[in-house]
C-alpha positions as CSV (number, residue, x, y, z in Angstrom):
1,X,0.0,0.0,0.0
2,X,1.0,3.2,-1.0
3,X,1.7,5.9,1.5
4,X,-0.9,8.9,1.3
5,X,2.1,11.7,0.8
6,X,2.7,9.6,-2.3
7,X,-0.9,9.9,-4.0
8,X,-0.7,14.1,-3.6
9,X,-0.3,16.0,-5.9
10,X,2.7,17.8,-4.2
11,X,4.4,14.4,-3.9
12,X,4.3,14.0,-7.7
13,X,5.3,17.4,-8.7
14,X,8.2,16.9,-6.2
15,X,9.0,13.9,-7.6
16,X,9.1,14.5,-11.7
17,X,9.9,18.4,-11.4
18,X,12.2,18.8,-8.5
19,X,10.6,22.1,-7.7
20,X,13.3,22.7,-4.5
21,X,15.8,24.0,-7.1
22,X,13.4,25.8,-9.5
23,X,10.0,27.7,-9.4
24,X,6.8,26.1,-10.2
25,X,3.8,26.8,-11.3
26,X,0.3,25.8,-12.1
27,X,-0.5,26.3,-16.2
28,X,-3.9,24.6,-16.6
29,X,-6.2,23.1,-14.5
30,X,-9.5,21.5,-15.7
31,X,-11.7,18.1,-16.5
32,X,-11.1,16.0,-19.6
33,X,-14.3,15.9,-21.8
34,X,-14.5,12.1,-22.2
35,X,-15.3,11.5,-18.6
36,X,-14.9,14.6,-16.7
37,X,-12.2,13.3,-14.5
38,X,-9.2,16.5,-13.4
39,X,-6.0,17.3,-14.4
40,X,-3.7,19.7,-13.9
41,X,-0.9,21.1,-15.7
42,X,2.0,22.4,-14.0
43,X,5.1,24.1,-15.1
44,X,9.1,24.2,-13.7
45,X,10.9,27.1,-15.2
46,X,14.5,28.2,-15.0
47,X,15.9,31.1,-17.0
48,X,14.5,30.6,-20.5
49,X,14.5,26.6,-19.6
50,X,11.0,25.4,-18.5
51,X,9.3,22.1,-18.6
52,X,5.4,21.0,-18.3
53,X,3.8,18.1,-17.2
54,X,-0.4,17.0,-16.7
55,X,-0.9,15.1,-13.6
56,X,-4.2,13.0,-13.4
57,X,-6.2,12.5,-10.8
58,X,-7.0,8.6,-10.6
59,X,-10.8,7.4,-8.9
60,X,-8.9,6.2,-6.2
61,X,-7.6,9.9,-5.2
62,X,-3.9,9.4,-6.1
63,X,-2.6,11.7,-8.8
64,X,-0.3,10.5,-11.9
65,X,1.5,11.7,-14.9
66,X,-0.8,9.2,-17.1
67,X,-4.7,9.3,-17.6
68,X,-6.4,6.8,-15.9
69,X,-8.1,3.8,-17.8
70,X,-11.6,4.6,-19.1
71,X,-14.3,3.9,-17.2
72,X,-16.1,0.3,-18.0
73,X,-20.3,1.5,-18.5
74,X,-22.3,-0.8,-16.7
75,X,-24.3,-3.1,-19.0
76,X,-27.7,-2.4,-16.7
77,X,-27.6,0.8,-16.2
78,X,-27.2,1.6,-19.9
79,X,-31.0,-1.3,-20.1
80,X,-32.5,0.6,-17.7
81,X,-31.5,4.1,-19.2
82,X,-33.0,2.6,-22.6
């Protein structure tokens, strides 16, 4: 089990931007349109060097630089909807 500093968002930015040593900053924050779930995009800049990356939130609340899987529709809901 992972521990719950490593499913923040903080954690993650640490981790692939090593923000100690250079300014970040949040670009973009919003839902993707297939399924609404967030993302965030967040920027490490140094001089004219700078570097983005989009961190996903996951259903389970843990945040990661890939999208999470799409969600599997449930076969009754989509009979009773009909």
């Amino acid at each position: 089990m992972k521990c719950a500093n490593e499913q923040s968002l903080r954690y993650q930015v640490d981790k692939w931007l090593a923000p100690g040593s250079m300014p970040v900053r949040v670009r973009q924050f919003s839902r993707t349109r297939s399924d609404g779930r967030r993302y965030v995009c967040v920027e490490a800049s140094q001089g004219q060097a700078s570097r983005a990356l989009f961190f996903f939130r996951h259903d389970d609340g843990h945040w990661c630089v890939y999208p999470a899987a799409p969600r599997q529709r449930n076969m009754r809901g989509e009979m009773l909807a009909a």
